[in-house]
C-alpha positions as CSV (number, residue, x, y, z in Angstrom):
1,X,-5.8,-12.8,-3.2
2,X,-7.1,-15.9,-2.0
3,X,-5.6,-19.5,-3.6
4,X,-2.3,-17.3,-4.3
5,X,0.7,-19.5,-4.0
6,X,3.2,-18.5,-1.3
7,X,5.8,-19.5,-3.6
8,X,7.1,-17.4,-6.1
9,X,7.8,-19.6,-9.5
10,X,10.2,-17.5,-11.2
11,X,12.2,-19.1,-14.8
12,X,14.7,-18.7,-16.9
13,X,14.4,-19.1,-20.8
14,X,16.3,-22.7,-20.6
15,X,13.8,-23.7,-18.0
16,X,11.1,-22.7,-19.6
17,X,11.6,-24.3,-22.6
18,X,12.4,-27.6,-21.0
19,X,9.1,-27.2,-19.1
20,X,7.1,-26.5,-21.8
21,X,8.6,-29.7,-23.8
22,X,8.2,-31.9,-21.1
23,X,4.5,-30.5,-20.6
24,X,3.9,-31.1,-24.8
25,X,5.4,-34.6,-24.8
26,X,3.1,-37.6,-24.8
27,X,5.6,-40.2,-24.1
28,X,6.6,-38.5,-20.6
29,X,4.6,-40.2,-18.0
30,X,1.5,-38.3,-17.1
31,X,2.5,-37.0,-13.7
32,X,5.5,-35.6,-15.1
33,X,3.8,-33.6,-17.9
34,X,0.9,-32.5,-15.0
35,X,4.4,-31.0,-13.0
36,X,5.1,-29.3,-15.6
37,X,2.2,-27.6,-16.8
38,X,1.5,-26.8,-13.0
39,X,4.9,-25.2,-12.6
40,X,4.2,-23.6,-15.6
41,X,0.9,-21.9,-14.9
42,X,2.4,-20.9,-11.4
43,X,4.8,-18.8,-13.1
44,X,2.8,-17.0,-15.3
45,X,1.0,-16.1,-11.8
46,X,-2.2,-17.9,-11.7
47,X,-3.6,-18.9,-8.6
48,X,-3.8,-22.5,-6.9
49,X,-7.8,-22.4,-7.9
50,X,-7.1,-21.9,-11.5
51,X,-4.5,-24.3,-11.8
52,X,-6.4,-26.6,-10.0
53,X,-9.6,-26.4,-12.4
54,X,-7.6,-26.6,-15.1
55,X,-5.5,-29.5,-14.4
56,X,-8.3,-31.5,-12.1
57,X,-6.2,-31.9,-9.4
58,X,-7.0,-30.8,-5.6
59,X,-5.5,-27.9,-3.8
60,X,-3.7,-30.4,-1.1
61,X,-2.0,-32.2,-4.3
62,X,-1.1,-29.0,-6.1
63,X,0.1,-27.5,-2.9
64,X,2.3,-30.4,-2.2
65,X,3.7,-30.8,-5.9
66,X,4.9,-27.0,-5.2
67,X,6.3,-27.7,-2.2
68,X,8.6,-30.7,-3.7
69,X,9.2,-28.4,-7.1
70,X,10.5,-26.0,-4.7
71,X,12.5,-28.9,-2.9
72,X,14.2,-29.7,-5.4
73,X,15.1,-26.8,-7.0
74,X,16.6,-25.2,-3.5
75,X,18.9,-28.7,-3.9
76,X,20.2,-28.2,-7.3
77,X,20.4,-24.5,-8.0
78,X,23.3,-23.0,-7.6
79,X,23.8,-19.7,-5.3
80,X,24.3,-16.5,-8.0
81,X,26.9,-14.4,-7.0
82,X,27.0,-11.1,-8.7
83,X,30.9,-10.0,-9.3
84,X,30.1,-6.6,-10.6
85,X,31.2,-3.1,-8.6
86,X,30.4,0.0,-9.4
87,X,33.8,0.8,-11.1
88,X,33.1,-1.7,-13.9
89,X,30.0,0.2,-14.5
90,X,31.7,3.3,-14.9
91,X,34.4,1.6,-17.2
92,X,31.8,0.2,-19.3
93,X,29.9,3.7,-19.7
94,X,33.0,5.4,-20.3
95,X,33.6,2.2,-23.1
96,X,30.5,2.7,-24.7
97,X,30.4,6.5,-24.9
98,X,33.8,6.3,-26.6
99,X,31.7,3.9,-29.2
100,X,29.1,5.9,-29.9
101,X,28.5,7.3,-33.3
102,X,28.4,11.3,-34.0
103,X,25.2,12.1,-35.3
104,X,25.4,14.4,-38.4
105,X,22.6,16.5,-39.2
106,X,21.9,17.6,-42.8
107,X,21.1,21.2,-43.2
């Protein structure tokens, strides 16, 4: 679709709710609540020609603003590492199958 974004804005609840403060608060300087709201809208998927409209701000500004978000967040996130193998999973089924209640049925 054309004006997509390349990059994928995916959050978590905790970022989300910061974003969505800093994009309420009107003490926060204004280009800091306009990063906000952009990175916002990018992750609920609209494209750089809506958010542009609806923030006034040119595609070359909101491109770069993305670009920088992106920046940053490649610098201070973490790498996930998932510890989880395929015997835990069966442990944990065999767990909660030991937990679950008998269902009686009344005649």
């Amino acid at each position: 679709m054309p004006g997509r974004s390349p990059h994928e804005v995916v959050l978590g609840e905790t970022e989300r709710a910061e974003l969505e403060h800093r994009a309420a608060c009107y003490t926060r300087p204004h280009r800091e609540v306009q990063r906000a709201k952009l990175v916002l809208l990018a992750a609920e998927g609209q494209t750089n020609v809506e958010i542009g409209e609806r923030l006034g701000m040119s595609l070359s500004v909101l491109a770069r603003t993305l670009n920088q978000f992106e920046q940053h967040w490649n610098e201070v996130s973490e790498p996930f590492e998932w510890n989880f193998t395929r015997d835990d999973l069966a442990e944990l089924i065999e767990r909660l199958a030991a937990h679950e209640p008998q269902l009686h049925l009344a005649a």
